[in-house]
Backbone as a ProteinNet text record, in pm:
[ID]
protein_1_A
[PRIMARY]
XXXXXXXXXXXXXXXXXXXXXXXXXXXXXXXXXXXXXXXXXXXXXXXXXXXXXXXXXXXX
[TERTIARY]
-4052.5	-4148.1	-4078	-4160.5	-4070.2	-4204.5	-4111.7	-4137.7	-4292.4	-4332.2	-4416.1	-4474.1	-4402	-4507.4	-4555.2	-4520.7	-4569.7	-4759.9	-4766.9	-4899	-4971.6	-4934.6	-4997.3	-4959.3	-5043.3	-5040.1	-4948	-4917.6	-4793.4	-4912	-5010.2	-5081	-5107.2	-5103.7	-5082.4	-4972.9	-4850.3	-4711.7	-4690.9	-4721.7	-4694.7	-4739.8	-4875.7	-4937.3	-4854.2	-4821	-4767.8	-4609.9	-4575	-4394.6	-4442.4	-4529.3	-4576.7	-4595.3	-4689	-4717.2	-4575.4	-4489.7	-4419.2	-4299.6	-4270	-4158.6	-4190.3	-4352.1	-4363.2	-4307.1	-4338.1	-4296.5	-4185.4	-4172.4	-4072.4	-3920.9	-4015.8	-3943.6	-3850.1	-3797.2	-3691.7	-3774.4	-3716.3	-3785.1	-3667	-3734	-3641	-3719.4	-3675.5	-3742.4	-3657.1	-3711	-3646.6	-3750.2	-3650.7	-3762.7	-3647.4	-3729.7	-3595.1	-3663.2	-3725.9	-3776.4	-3710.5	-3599.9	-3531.1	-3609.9	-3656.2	-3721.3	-3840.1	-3901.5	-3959.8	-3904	-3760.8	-3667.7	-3634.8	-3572.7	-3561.2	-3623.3	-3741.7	-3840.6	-3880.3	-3803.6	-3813.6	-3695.6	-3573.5	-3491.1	-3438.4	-3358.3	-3358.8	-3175.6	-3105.5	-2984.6	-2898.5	-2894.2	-2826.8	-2857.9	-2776.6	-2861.7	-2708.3	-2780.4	-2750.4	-2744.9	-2695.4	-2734.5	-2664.2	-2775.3	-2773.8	-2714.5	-2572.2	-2533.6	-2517.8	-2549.6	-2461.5	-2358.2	-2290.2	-2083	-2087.9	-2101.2	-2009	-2056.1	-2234.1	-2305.7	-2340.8	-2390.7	-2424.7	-2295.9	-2322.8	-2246.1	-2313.8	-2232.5	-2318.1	-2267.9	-2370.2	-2342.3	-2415.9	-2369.2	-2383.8	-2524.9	-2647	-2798.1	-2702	-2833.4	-2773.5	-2782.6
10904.4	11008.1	11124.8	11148.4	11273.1	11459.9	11524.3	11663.8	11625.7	11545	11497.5	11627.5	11765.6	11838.9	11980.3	11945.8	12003.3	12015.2	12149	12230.7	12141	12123.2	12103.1	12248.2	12271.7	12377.7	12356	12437.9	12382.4	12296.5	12302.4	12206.2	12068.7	12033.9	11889	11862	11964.9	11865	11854	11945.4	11894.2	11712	11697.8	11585.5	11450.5	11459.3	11395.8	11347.3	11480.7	11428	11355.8	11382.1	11293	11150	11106	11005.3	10929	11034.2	10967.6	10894.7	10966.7	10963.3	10838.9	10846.6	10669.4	10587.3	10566.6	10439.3	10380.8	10277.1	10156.7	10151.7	10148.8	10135.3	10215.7	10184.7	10293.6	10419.1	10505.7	10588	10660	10686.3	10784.1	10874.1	10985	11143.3	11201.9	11239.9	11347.7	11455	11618.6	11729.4	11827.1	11933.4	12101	12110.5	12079.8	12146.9	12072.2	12126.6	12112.7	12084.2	12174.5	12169.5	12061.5	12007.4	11888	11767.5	11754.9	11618.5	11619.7	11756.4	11733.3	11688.4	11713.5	11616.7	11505.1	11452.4	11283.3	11188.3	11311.3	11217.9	11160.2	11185.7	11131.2	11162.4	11003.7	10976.2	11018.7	11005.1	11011.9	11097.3	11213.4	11349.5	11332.2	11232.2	11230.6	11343.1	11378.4	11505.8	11525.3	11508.5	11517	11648.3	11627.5	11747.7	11692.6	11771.3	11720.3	11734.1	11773.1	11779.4	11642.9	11675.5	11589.3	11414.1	11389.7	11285.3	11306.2	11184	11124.9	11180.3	11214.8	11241.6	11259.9	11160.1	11160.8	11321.9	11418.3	11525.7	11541.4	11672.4	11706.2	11763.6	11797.5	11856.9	12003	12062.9	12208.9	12297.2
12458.3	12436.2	12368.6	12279.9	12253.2	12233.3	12321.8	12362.4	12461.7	12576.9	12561.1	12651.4	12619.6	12762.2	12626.7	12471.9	12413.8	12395.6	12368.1	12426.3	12564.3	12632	12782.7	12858.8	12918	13075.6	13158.3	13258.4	13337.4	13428.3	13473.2	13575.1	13472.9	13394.8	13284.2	13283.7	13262.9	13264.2	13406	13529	13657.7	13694.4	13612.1	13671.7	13572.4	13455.7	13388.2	13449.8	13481.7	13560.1	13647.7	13755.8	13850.7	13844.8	13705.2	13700.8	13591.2	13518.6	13523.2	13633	13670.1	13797	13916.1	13935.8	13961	13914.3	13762.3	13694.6	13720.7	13775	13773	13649.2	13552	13423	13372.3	13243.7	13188	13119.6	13055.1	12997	12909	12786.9	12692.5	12659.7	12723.8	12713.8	12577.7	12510.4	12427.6	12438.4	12476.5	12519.8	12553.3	12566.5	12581.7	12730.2	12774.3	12880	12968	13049.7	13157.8	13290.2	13304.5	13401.4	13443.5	13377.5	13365.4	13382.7	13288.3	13292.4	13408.7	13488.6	13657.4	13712.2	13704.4	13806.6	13778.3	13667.5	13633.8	13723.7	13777.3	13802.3	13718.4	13578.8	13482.2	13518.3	13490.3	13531.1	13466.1	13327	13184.9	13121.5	13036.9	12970.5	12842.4	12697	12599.5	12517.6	12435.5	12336.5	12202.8	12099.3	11961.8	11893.6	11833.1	11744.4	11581.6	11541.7	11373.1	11369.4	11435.3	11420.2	11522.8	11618.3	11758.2	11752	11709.2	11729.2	11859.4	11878.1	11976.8	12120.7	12213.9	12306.5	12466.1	12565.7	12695.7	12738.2	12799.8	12864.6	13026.2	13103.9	13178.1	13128.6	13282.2	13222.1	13248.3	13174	13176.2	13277.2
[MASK]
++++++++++++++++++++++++++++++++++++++++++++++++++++++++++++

């Protein structure tokens, strides 16, 4: 998904983390909003530079 809590309300992305964070499955979030990916439980926090590439990081 990518930015998937762009123009939603915070009561739409609340219900969306929700129904994501059920899911079973994998998921590839790409999104700035921290605070959302937290409540996915999201294991791995990749991050795109034009110098460095691809690089696994710490969330912020």
């Amino acid at each position: 998904m990518d930015e998937p809590t762009n123009n939603l309300d915070m009561a739409s992305a609340a219900q969306l983390a929700q129904a994501l964070d059920s899911y079973q499955g994998a998921l590839v979030v790409v999104s700035h909003d921290v605070p959302f990916l937290r409540t996915l439980g999201i294991t791995r926090w990749l991050r795109m530079d034009r110098v460095t590439g691809l690089t696994e990081t710490d969330p912020l």
